[in-house]
C-alpha positions as CSV (number, residue, x, y, z in Angstrom):
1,X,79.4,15.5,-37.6
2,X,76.9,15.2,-35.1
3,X,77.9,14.6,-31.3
4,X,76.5,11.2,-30.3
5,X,76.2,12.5,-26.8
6,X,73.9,15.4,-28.0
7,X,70.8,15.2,-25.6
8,X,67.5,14.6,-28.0
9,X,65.0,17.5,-27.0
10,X,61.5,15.3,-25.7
11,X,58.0,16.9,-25.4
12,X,57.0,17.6,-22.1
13,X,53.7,17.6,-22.4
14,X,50.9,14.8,-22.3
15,X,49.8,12.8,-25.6
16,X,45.3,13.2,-25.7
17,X,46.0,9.7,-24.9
18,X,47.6,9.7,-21.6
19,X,45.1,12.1,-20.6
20,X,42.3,10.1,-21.3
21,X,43.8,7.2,-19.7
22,X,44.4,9.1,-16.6
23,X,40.8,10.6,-16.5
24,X,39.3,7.3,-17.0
25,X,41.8,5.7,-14.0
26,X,40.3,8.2,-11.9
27,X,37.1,7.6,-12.7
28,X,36.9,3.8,-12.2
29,X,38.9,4.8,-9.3
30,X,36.2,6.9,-7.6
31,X,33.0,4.7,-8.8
32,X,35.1,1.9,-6.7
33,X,36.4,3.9,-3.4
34,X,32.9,6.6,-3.2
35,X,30.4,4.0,-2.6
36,X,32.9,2.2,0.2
37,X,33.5,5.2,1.7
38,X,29.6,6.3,2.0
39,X,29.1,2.3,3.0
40,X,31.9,2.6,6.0
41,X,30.1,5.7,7.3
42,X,26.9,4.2,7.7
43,X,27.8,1.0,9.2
44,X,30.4,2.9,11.8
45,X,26.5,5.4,12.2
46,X,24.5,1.7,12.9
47,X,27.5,0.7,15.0
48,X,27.6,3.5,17.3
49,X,23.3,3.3,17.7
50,X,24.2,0.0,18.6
51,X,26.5,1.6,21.7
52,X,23.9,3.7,22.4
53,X,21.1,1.4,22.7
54,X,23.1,-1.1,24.6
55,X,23.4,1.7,27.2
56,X,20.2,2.9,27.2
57,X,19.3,-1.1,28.1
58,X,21.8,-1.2,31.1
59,X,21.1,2.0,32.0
60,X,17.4,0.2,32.6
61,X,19.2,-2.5,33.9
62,X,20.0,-0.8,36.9
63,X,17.4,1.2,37.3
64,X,14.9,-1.4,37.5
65,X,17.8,-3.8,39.8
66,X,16.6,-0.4,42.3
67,X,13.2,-0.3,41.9
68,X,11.8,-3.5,42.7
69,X,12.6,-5.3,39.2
70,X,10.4,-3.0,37.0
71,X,11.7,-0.7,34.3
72,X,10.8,2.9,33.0
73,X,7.1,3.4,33.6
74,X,4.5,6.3,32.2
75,X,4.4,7.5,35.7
76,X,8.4,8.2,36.4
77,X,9.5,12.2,36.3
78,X,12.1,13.8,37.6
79,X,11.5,16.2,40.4
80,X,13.3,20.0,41.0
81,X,15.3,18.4,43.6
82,X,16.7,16.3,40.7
83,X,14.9,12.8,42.3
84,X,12.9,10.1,40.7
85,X,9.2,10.1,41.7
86,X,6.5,6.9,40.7
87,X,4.0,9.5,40.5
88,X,3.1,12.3,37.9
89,X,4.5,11.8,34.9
90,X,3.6,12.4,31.2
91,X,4.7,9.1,29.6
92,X,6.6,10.7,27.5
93,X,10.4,10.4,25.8
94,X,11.9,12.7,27.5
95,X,11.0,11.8,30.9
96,X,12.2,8.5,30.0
97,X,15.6,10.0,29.0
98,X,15.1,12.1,32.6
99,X,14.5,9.0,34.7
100,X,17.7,7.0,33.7
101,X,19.7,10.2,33.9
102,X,18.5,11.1,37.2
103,X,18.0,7.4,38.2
104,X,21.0,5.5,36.5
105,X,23.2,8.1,35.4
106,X,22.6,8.2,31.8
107,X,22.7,12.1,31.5
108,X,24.2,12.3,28.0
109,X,21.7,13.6,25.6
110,X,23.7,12.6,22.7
111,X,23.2,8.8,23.7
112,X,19.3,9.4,22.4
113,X,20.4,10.8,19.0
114,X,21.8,8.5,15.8
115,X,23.7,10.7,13.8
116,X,21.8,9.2,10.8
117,X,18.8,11.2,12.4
118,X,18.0,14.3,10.5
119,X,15.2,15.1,13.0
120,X,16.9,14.9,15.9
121,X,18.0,17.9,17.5
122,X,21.9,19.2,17.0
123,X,24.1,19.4,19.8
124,X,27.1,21.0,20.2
125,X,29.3,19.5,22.6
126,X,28.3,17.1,25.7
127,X,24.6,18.5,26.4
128,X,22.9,16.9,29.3
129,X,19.4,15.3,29.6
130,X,18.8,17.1,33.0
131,X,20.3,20.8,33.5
132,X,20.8,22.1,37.1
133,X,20.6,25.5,37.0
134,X,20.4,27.3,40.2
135,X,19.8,23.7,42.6
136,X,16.8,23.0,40.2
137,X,16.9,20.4,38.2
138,X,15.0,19.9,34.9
139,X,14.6,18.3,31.6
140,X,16.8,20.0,29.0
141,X,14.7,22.6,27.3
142,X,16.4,21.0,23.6
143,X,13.9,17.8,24.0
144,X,11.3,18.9,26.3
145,X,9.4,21.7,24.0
146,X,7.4,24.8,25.0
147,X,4.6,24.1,26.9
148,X,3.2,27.7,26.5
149,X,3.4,26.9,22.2
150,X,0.5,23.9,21.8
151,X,2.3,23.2,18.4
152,X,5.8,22.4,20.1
153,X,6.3,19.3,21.0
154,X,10.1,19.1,21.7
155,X,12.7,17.6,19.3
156,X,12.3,14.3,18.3
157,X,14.9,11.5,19.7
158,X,16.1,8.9,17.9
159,X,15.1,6.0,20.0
160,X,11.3,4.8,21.5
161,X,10.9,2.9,24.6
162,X,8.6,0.4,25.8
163,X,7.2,1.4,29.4
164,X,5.9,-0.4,32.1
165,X,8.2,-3.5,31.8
166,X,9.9,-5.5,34.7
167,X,12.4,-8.0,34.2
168,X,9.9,-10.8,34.7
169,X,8.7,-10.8,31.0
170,X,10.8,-12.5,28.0
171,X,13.9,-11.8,27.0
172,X,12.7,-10.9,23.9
173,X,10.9,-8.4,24.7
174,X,11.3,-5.2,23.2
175,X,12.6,-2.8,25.2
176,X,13.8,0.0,23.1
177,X,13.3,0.5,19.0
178,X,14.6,3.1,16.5
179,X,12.0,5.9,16.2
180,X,9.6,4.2,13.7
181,X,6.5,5.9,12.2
182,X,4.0,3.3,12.9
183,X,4.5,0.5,15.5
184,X,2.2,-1.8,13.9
185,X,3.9,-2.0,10.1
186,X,6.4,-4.4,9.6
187,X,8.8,-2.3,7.9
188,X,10.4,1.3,8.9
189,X,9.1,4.5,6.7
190,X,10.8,7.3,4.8
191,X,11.0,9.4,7.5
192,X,12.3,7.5,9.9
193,X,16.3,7.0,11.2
194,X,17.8,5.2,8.3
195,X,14.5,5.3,6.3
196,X,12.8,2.6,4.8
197,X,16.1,0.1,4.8
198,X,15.4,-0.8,8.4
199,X,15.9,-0.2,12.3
200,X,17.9,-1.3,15.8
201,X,15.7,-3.0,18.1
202,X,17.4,-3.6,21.9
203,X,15.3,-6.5,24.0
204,X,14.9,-6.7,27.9
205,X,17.3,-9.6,27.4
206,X,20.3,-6.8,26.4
207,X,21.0,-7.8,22.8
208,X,20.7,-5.3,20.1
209,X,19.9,-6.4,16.3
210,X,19.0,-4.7,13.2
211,X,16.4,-5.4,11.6
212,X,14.6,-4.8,7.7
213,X,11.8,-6.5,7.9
214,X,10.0,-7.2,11.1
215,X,7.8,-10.0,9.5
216,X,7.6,-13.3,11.7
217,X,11.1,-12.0,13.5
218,X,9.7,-11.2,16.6
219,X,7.7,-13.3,19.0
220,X,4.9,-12.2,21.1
221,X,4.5,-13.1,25.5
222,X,3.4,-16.2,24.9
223,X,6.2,-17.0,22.1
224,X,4.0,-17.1,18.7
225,X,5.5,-15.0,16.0
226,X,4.5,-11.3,15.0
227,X,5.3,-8.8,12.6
228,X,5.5,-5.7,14.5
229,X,6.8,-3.8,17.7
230,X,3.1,-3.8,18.5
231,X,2.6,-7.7,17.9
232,X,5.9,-7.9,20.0
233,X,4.6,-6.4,23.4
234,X,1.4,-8.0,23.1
235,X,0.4,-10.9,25.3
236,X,2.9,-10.2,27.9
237,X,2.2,-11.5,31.1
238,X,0.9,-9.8,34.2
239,X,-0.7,-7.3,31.5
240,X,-4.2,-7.4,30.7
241,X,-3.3,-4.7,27.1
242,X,-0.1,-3.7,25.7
243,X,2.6,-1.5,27.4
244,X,2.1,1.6,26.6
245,X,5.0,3.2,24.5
246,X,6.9,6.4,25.0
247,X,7.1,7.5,21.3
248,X,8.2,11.3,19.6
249,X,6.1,13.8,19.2
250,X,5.5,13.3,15.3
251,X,5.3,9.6,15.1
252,X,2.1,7.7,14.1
253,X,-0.2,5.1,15.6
């Protein structure tokens, strides 16, 4: 006679079944969480360019609050003695990035760069727009180029920057822009920050918005709608042509 408390011997291995249940679990699983996850980095990326531009606007803020109302213009540079001077500069985006360090105290390079950027230069650890090495003061060789190599330009930055503004003009003015390829197409290209899905755009008023199609969302000076950065900063008063632009070394018209 059988003991009725016998233990009954189980497999302990999975059925083909179970298996496939659990493969396909996984797999809806990972179709449902991937996408979210590659959607959370990008919008905490955007969020963060955001930061930065809003910075780089009160950063101009105060620079322009000391220098009689007016703004970055194609004339600021930094000299050895680490000083703003009016007088002799290139227009470019690194002496933008110089003038508000040296003039506002916006000396973190990585406030330039959108991690989204794949053009931008990589930095490892705090890096400073101007170095001091020695008493003299300079724009960090990462962004400036070599001036002895006619093909080097310098890294590109993320951001561009309208110059010659004061605070008299619109508060809709653009101000600063992510690094787009043309300034007169209403749409961002494939090689820009986020590609062709769209760009920040931070006004003179301080707001930042994102943008994916320029197309009769801006206004020009005198308030009519425009498609483009370049439509944007035309018409401005007390200027007889547009601002010029401080743009990177690769991007277009």
């Amino acid at each position: 006679m059988k003991n009725r408390f016998s233990t009954i011997k189980r497999s302990k291995g999975f059925t083909l079944i179970e298996v496939l249940t659990v493969i396909a679990i996984i797999a809806i699983l990972s179709a449902i969480l991937v996408p979210t996850v590659t959607q959370m980095r990008e919008t905490a990326r955007k969020t963060k360019d955001i930061n930065n531009l809003r910075q780089i606007i009160n950063a101009s803020l105060l620079f322009a609050s000391q220098n009689s109302e007016r703004f970055v213009s194609d004339t600021n540079f930094i000299t050895t003695a680490g000083q703003v001077s009016p007088n002799g500069g290139s227009g470019d985006i690194d002496d933008v990035a110089a003038t508000l360090a040296a003039g506002a105290g916006l000396n973190d390079l990585s406030t330039w760069i959108s991690d989204s950027d794949t053009l931008a230069p990589n930095l490892s650890g705090p890096t400073p727009v101007i170095t001091n090495i020695g008493g003299t003061y300079a724009v960090n060789t990462t962004i400036v180029g070599d001036p002895s190599d006619p093909a080097d330009f310098g890294d590109n930055l993320s951001f561009e920057y309208v110059l010659n503004l004061n605070t008299s003009v619109s508060t809709s003015t653009p101000l600063v822009f992510s690094r787009i390829d043309t300034i007169t197409s209403p749409t961002w290209g494939t090689t820009d920050i986020y590609g062709p899905d769209g760009g920040h755009i931070g006004f003179v008023g301080g707001n930042v918005s994102w943008f994916t199609n320029l197309t009769g969302n801006l206004v020009d000076g005198q308030g009519a709608p425009t498609n483009s950065i370049d439509g944007a900063i035309q018409n401005l008063p007390g200027f007889t042509g547009n601002p010029p632009i401080a743009r990177n070394p690769s991007a277009g018209p």
